[in-house]
C-alpha positions in Angstrom: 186.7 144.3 120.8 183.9 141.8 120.3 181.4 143.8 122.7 181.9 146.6 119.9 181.5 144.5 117.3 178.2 143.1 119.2 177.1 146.4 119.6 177.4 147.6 116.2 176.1 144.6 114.9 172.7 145.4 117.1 172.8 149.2 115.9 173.1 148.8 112.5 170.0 145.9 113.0 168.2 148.6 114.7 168.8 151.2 111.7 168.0 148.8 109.2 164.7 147.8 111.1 163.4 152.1 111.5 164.6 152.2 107.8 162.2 149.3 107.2 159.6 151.3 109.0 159.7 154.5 107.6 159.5 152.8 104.0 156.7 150.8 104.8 154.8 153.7 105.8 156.1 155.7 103.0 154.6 153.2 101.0 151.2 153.5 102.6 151.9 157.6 102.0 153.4 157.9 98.3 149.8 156.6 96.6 147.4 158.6 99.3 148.7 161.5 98.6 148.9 160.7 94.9 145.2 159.8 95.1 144.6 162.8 97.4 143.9 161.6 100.4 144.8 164.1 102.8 147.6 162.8 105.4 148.0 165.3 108.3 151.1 162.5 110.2 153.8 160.5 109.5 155.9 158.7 112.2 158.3 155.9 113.0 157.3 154.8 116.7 154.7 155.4 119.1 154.2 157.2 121.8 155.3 160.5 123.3 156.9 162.7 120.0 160.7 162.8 120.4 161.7 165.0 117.3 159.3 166.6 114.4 159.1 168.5 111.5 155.8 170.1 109.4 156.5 170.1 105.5 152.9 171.3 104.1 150.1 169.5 105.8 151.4 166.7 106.9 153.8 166.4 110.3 156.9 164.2 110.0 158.9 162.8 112.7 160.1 160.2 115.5 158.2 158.8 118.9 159.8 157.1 121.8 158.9 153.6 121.3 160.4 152.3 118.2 158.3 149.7 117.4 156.3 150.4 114.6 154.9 153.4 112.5 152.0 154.8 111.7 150.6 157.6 108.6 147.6 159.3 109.3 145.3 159.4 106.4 142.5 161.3 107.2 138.9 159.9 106.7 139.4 156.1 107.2 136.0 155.8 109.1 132.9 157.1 107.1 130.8 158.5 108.7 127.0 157.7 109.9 125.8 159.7 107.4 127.9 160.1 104.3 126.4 163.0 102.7 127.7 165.1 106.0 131.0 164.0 107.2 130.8 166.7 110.1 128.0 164.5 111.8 128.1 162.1 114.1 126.0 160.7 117.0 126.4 162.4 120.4 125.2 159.9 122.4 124.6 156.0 121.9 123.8 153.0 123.6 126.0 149.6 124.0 129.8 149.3 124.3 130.4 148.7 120.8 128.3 151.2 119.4 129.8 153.9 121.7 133.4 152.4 120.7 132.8 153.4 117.2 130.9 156.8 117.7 134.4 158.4 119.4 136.6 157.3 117.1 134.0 158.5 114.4 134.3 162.1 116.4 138.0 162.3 117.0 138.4 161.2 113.1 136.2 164.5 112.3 137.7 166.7 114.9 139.4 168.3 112.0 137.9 167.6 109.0 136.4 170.9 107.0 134.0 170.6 103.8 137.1 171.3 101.8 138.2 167.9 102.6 135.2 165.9 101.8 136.5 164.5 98.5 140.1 164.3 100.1 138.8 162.4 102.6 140.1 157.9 102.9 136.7 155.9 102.8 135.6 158.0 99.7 138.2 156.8 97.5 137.5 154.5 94.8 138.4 150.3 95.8 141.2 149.9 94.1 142.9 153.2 95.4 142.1 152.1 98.5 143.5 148.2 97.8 146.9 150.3 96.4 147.1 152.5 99.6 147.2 149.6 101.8 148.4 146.9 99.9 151.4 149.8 99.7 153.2 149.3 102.9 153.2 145.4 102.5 154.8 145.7 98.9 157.7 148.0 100.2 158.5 144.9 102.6 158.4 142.2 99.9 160.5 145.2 97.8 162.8 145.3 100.6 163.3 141.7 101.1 164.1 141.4 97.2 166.5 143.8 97.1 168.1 142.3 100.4 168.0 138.8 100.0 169.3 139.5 96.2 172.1 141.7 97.5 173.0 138.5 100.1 172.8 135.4 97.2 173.7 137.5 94.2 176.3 139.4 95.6 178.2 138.1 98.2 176.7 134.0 97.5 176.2 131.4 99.1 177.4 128.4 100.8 177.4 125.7 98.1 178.6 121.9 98.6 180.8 120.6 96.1 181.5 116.8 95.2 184.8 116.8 97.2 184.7 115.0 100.5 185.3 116.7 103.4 184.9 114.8 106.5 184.6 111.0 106.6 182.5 110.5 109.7 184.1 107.3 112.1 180.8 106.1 113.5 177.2 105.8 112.1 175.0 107.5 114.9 171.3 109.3 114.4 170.7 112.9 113.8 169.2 112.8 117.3 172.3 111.8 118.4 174.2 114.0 116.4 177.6 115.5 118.3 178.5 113.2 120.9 181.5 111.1 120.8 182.0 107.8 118.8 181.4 104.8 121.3 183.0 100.9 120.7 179.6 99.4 120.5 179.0 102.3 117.5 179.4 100.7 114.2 181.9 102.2 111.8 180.6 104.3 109.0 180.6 102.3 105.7 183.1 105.2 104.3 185.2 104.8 106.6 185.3 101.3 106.1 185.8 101.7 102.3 188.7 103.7 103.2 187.4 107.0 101.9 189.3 110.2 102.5 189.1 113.8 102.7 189.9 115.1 100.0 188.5 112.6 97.7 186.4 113.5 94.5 183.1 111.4 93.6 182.8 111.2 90.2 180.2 108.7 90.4 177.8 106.2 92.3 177.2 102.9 91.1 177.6 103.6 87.3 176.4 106.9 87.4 178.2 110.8 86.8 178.1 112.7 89.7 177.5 116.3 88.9 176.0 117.6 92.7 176.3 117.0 96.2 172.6 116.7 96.2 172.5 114.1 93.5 175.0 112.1 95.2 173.1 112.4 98.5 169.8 111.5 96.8 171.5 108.2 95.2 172.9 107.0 98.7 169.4 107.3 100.6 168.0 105.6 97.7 170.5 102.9 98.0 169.6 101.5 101.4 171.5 98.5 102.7 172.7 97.3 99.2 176.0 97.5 97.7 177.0 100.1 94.9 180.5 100.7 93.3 181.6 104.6 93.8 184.3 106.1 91.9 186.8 109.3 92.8 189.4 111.2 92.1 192.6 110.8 94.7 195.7 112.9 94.0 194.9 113.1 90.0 194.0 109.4 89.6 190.6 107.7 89.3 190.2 104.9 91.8 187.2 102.7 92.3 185.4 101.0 95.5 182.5 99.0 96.1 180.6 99.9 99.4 177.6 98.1 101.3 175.6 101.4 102.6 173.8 101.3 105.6 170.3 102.3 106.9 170.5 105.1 109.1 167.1 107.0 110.7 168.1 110.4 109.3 165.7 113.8 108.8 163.8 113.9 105.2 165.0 116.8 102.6 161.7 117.8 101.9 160.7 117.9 105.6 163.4 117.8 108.3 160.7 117.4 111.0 159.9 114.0 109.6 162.5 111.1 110.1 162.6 108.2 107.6 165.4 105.3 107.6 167.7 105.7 104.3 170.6 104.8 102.7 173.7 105.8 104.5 177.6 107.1 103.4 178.9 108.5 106.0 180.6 111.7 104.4 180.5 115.1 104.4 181.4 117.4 101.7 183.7 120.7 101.3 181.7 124.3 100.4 182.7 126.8 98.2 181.4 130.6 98.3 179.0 130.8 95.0 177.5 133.9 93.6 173.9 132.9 92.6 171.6 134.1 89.8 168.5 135.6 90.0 166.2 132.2 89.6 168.0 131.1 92.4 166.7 134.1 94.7 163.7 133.5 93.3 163.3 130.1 94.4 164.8 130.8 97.7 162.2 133.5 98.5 159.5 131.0 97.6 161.2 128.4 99.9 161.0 130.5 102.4 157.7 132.1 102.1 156.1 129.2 102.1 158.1 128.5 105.9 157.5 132.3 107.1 154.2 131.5 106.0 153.4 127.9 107.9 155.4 130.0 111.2 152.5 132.2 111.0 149.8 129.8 110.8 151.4 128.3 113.9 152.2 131.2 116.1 149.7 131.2 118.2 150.7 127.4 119.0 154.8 128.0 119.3 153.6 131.3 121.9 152.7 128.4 124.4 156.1 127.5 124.1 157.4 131.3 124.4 155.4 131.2 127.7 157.1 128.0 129.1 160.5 129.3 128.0 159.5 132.2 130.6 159.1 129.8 133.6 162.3 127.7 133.1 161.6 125.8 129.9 164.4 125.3 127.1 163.7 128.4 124.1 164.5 126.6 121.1 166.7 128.4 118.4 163.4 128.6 115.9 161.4 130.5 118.3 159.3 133.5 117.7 161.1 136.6 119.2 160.3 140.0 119.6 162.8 143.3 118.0 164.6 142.7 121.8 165.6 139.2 120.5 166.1 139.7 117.3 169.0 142.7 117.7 170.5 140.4 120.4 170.9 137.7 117.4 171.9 140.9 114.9 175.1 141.1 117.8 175.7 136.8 117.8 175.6 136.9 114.1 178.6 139.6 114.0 180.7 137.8 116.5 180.1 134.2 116.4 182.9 132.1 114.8 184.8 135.3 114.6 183.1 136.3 111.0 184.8 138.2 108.5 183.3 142.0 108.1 181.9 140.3 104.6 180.0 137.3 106.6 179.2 139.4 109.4 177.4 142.3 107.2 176.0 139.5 104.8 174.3 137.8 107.8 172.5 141.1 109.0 171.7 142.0 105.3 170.1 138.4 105.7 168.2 138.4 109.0 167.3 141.9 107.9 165.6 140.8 104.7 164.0 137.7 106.5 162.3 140.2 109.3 161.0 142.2 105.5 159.5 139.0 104.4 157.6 138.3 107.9 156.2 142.1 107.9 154.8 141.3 104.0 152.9 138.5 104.9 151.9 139.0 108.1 150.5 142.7 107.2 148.3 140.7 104.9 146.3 138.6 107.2 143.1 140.2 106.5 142.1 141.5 110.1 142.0 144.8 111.2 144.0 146.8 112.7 146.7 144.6 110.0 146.6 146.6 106.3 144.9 142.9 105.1 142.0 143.8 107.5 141.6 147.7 105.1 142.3 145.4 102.1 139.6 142.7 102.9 137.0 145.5 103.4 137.7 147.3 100.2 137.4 143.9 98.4 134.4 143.5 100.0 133.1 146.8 99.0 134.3 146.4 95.3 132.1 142.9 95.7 129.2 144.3 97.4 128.3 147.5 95.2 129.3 145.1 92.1 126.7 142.7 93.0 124.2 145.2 93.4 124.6 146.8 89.9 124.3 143.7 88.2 121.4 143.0 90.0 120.2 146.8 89.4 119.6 146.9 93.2 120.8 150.2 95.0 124.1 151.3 96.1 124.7 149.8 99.1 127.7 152.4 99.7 130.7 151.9 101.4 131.7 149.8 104.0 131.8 150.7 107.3 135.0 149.7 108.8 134.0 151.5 111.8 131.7 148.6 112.9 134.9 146.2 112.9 136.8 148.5 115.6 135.6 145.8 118.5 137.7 143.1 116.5 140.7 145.5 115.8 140.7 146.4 119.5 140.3 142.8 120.1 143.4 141.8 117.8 145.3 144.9 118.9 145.2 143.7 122.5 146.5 140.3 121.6 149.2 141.6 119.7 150.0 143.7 122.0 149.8 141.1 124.8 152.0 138.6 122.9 154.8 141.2 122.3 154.8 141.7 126.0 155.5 137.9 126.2 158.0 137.7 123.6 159.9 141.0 124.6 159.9 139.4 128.6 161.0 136.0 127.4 163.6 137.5 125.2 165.1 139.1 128.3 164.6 136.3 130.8 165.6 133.2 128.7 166.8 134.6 125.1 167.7 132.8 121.6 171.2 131.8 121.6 173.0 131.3 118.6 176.1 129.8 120.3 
């Protein structure tokens, strides 16, 4: 039964991630076709074509390799001459130059006069910025809608100010699931004689309305000695208690360690349906991390690469869509989940992969959507300049001459899905 579960958990991952696809893309489509830009394709995959369908002009449908999507708007490189977008050099020397003269040629394999004014690169900046900028939005839609769906609607996780474990020993986060030892010291709760069970109500004099708070009062407290009151079986008891400094993680970074006041509790969660400020704030949280995992990708794909020769994956890793269904199947089946918890944590890691695509579509390099976004800015920039300095207009930007760093960028990304795809097989994120 739980190799079905695992399955399904991976399938409906799967669905949710060629649903993400085709929206993105759609996104990319809607505002072309509303601008006019003619689109001849529209796919989910790559590859060899698996199933299709013509509505119009444009060619719908599915290729073999499911890991991406792509909409074919017709007339994204200008050509050499933009009052005749039939012409293009037939011969040329250098590699570069030669890279961007075919894939000027196969752009304009099809393109008639009547298309001239349907045609990408002669669109206005900020129809351009909208058709690119489209997909991305879709993503950050999706992950809004998704991530609301998983706070607002099933909740979350929230600690109350009931205790519900009194640790027996005062060891380090490092050390951190390993048995209690005689030459551990006790935990000053447990020496206070706190209980599960117990209610704070408050810490040294005062009210205790949050977990947080009362954690934030504790570290603060250090090695001195505070009075804290509860509630036991419907009567208020008091108890003075010497804290301890303990070398525990920071709450604003856990990658930094700092010595702090220690209790020695932990407290009992309740299932909370949040508001909307709260997804709000969440989503920043975590754009800001999806963001700083970017900006350190390259760095964490050494450790991918050691992973593949023996080294220990850790459970932050980058992964590839090989890694991340395998999690989609752990997340169904581990700690035998309720259908509720299991379908809230795909709705979750679903809306996290959304959040990724946004941002990381908008690093402005080509082949990325940021990298057609960057040059229409530019352009907008460039032709503005040159009215205001009554200088001619400088027309549009080529993007053709920044095919050698798409290639270049393509390859890599490429190259590292390879990795991650290889390491995901070989020596995969557990969750368990």
């Amino acid at each position: 039964m739980t190799a079905v579960i695992y399955a399904l958990g991976v399938v409906v991952f799967l669905l949710g991630v060629a649903l993400s696809i085709a929206l993105h893309e759609m996104g990319h489509m809607w505002p072309a076709k509303k601008f006019g830009v003619k689109v001849t394709q529209f796919f989910v995959g790559f590859g060899r074509t698996v199933w299709s369908f013509r509505r119009g002009e444009t060619e719908y449908g599915l290729k073999l390799v499911p890991l991406g999507g792509f909409v074919k708007l017709v007339g994204m490189l200008p050509p050499e001459r933009d009052d005749d977008p039939s012409h293009a050099r037939t011969s040329n020397t250098g590699l570069f130059t030669q890279l961007a003269s075919d894939a000027r040629q196969l752009e304009y394999e099809t393109v008639t006069t009547a298309d001239t004014d349907r045609l990408f690169y002669r669109k206005p900046w900020w129809q351009k910025v909208i058709v690119m900028a489209g997909g991305p939005t879709v993503n950050l839609i999706i992950a809004t809608v998704l991530f609301s769906i998983s706070f607002m609607g099933f909740g979350v996780a929230t600690p109350t100010t009931t205790v519900g474990q009194v640790a027996d020993c005062a060891i380090t986060d490092a050390e951190a699931g390993r048995a209690c030892t005689d030459a551990d010291p006790p935990t000053p709760a447990k020496q206070a004689g706190l209980q599960a069970g117990d209610v704070i109500t408050s810490f040294d004099g005062e009210p205790i309305t949050s977990w947080d708070q009362l954690t934030r009062l504790i570290r603060a407290n250090g090695d001195e000695t505070a009075t804290i009151s509860f509630e036991r079986d419907g009567s208020e008891q008091t108890v003075d208690v010497t804290t301890s400094v303990l070398a525990r993680a920071a709450l604003d970074d856990p990658e930094r360690v700092e010595n702090v006041g220690f209790l020695g509790v932990t407290p009992t969660s309740v299932i909370e349906r949040q508001g909307p400020l709260f997804v709000v704030e969440e989503m920043g949280r975590m754009i800001g991390q999806t963001a700083e995992a970017i900006v350190h990708l390259p760095a964490r794909m050494v450790e991918v690469v050691k992973a593949v020769f023996g080294a220990e994956r850790e459970q932050d890793s980058p992964i590839s869509i090989v890694g991340a269904s395998r999690v989609a199947g752990e997340l169904v089946t581990v700690d035998q989940p309720t259908l509720a918890e299991g379908t809230q944590r795909i709705i979750t890691l679903l809306a996290g992969l959304n959040l990724f695509l946004w941002l990381f579509n908008l690093i402005p390099l080509l082949p990325l959507d940021g990298g057609h976004i960057a040059g229409a800015l530019w352009e907008a920039l460039r032709r503005g300049w040159a009215r205001l300095r009554g200088r001619p207009d400088p027309g549009y930007v080529d993007v053709a001459k920044m095919l050698p760093i798409a290639y270049a960028v393509g390859s890599v990304l490429m190259l590292m899905g390879v990795v991650l795809i290889f390491a995901d097989i070989v020596n995969p994120v557990s969750l368990s």
